[in-house]
C-alpha positions as CSV (number, residue, x, y, z in Angstrom):
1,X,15.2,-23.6,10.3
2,X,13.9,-22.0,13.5
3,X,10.9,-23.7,14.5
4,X,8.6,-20.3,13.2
5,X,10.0,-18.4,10.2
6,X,7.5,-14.6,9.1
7,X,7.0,-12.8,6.5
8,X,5.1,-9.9,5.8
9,X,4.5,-8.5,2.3
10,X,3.1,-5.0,2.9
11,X,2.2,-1.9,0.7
12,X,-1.2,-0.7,-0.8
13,X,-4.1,-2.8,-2.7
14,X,-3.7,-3.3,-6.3
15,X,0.0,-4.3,-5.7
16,X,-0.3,-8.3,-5.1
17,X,0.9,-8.2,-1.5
18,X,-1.8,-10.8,-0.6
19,X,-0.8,-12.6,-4.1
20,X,2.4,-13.2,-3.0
21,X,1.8,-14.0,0.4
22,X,-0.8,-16.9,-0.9
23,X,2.2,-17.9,-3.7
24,X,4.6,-18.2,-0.9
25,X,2.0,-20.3,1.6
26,X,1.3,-22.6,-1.1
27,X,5.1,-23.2,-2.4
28,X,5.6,-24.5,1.8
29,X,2.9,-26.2,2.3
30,X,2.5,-28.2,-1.2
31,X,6.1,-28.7,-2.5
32,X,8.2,-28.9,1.3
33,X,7.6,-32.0,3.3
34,X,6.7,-31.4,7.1
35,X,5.9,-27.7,7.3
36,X,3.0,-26.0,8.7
37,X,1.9,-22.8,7.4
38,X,-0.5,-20.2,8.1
39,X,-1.4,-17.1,5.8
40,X,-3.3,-14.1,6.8
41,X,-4.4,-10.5,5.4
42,X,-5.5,-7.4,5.9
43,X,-6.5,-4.7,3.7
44,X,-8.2,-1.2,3.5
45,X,-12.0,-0.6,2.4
46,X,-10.3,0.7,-0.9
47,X,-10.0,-1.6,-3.2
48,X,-6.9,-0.2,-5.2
49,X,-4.6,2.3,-2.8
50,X,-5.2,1.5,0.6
51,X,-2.9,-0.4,3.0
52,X,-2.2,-3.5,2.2
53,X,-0.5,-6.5,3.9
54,X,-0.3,-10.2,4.1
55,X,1.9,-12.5,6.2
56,X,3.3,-16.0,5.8
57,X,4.2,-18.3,9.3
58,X,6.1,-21.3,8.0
59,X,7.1,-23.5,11.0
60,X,8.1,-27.6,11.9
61,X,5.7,-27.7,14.7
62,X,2.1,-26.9,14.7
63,X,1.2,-22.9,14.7
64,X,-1.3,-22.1,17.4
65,X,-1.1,-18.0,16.7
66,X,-1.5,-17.4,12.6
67,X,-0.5,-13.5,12.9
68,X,3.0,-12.5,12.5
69,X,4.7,-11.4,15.9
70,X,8.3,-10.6,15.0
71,X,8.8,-10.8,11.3
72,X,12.4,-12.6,10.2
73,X,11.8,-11.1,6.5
74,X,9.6,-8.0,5.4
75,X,9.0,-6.9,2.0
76,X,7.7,-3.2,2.4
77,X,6.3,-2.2,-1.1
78,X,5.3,2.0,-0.3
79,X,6.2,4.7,2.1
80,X,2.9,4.3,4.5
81,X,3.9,0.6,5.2
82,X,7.4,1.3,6.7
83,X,4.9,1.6,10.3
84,X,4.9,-2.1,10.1
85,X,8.9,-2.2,9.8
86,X,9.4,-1.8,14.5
87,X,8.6,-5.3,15.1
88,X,10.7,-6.7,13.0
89,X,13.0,-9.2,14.3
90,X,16.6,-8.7,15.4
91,X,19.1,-9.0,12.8
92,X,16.0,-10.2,10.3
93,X,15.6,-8.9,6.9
94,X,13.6,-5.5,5.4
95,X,13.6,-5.1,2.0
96,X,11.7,-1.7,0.9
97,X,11.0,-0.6,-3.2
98,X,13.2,2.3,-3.7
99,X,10.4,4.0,-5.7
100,X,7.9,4.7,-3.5
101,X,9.6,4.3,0.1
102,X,11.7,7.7,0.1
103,X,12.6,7.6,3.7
104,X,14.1,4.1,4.7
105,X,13.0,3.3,8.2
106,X,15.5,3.0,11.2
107,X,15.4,-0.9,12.4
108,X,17.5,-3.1,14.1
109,X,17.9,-5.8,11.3
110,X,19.6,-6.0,7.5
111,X,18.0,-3.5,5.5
112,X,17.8,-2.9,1.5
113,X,16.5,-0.9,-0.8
114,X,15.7,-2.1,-4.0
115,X,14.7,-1.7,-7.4
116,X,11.5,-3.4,-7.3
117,X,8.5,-1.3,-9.0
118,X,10.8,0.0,-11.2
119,X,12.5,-3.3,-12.3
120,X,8.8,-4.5,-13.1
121,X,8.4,-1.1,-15.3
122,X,11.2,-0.8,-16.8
123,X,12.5,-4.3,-17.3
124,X,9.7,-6.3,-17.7
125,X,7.2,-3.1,-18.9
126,X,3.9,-4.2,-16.4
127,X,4.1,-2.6,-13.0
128,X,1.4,-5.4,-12.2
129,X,4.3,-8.3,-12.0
130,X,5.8,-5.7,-8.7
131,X,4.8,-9.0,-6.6
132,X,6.4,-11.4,-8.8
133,X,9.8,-9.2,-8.3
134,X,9.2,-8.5,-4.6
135,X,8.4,-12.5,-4.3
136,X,11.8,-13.2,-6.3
137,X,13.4,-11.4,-3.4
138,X,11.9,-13.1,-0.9
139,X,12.7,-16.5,-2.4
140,X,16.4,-15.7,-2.3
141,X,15.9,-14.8,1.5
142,X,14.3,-17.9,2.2
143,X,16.4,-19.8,0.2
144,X,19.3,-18.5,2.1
145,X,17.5,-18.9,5.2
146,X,17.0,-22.6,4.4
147,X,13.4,-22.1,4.3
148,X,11.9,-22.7,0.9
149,X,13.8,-24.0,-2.5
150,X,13.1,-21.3,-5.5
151,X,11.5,-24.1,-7.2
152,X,9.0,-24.7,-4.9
153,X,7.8,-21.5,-5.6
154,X,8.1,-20.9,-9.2
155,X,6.2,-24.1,-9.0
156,X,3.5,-22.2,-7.3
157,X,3.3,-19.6,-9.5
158,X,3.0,-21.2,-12.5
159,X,0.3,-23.2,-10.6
160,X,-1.5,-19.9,-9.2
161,X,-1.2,-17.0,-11.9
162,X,-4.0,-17.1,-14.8
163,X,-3.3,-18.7,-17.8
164,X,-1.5,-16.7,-20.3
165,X,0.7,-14.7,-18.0
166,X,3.2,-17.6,-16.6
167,X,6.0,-16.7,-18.9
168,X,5.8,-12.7,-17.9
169,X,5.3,-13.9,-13.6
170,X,8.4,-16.3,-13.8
171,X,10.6,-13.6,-15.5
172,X,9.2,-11.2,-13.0
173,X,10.2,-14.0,-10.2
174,X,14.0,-14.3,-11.8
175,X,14.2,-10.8,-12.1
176,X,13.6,-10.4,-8.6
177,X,15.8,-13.1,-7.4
178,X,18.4,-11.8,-9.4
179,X,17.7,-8.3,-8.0
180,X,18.5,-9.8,-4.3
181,X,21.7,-12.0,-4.8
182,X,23.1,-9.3,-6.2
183,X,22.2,-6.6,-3.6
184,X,23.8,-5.2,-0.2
185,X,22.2,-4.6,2.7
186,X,22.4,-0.8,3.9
């Protein structure tokens, strides 16, 4: 692992960006041994439809700056947070919901488009678990990155999400993780 790893979840409120971003803080910092992490957030006034974003600094050494700089993986979640996409590190990872991101952003690093909202519609029938699939995706990435085990964060779910909903998160999580070992990027 590079000594600092980012990751932004981005979209609007009411999508779980910061939910996932928290998820994915916890899996590092609870269930890996000798990583420091940082989690951050911002969000619009609105409480439901305004931007949305969250980021995640996993690192070996101590993190003196908590905000993201130059993202290795983003997962962009609607149209209006592709602006986030430029900073993006070279040759890192952008995964964008085919739904609501109708024109993919140019960007010097692997980018996909993906089934994400719809996968939580149509497979699992709750649009609300679109965080659990985007997080599934971004488990494969950082389990190919050598960043974070799955486990760890299914672990981290089932610890986080309210009681009665584990077995609809973790099948969001799988689908999710499915959705990205199977993809190509663009």
């Amino acid at each position: 692992m590079r000594s600092r790893y980012e990751i932004r979840f981005a979209g609007s409120g009411g999508q779980g960006n910061i939910l996932a971003a928290f998820i994915t803080a916890k899996a590092a910092a609870l269930f890996e041994k000798g990583l420091y992490v940082a989690q951050t957030q911002t969000y619009g006034a609105e409480a439901r439809g305004g931007k949305s974003q969250a980021q995640v600094i996993i690192s070996r050494e101590e993190i003196d700056y908590p905000k993201v700089i130059s993202p290795n993986l983003q997962i962009i979640l609607t149209q209006q947070a592709c602006e986030y996409v430029d900073d993006t590190i070279l040759g890192g990872r952008v995964i964008c919901d085919d739904y609501y991101v109708h024109t993919l952003p140019r960007v010097d690093a692997n980018l996909y488009s993906l089934p994400i909202v719809r996968t939580a519609r149509e497979k699992l029938g709750r649009e609300i678990v679109t965080n659990m699939v985007a997080l599934g995706c971004a488990a494969r990435v950082l389990e190919l990155d050598e960043i974070l085990r799955p486990e760890s964060i299914k672990q981290a779910i089932l610890e986080t999400v309210p009681k009665g909903t584990e077995d609809l998160n973790t099948r969001a999580f799988e689908e999710g993780y499915d959705l990205f070992k199977h993809s190509q990027h663009l």
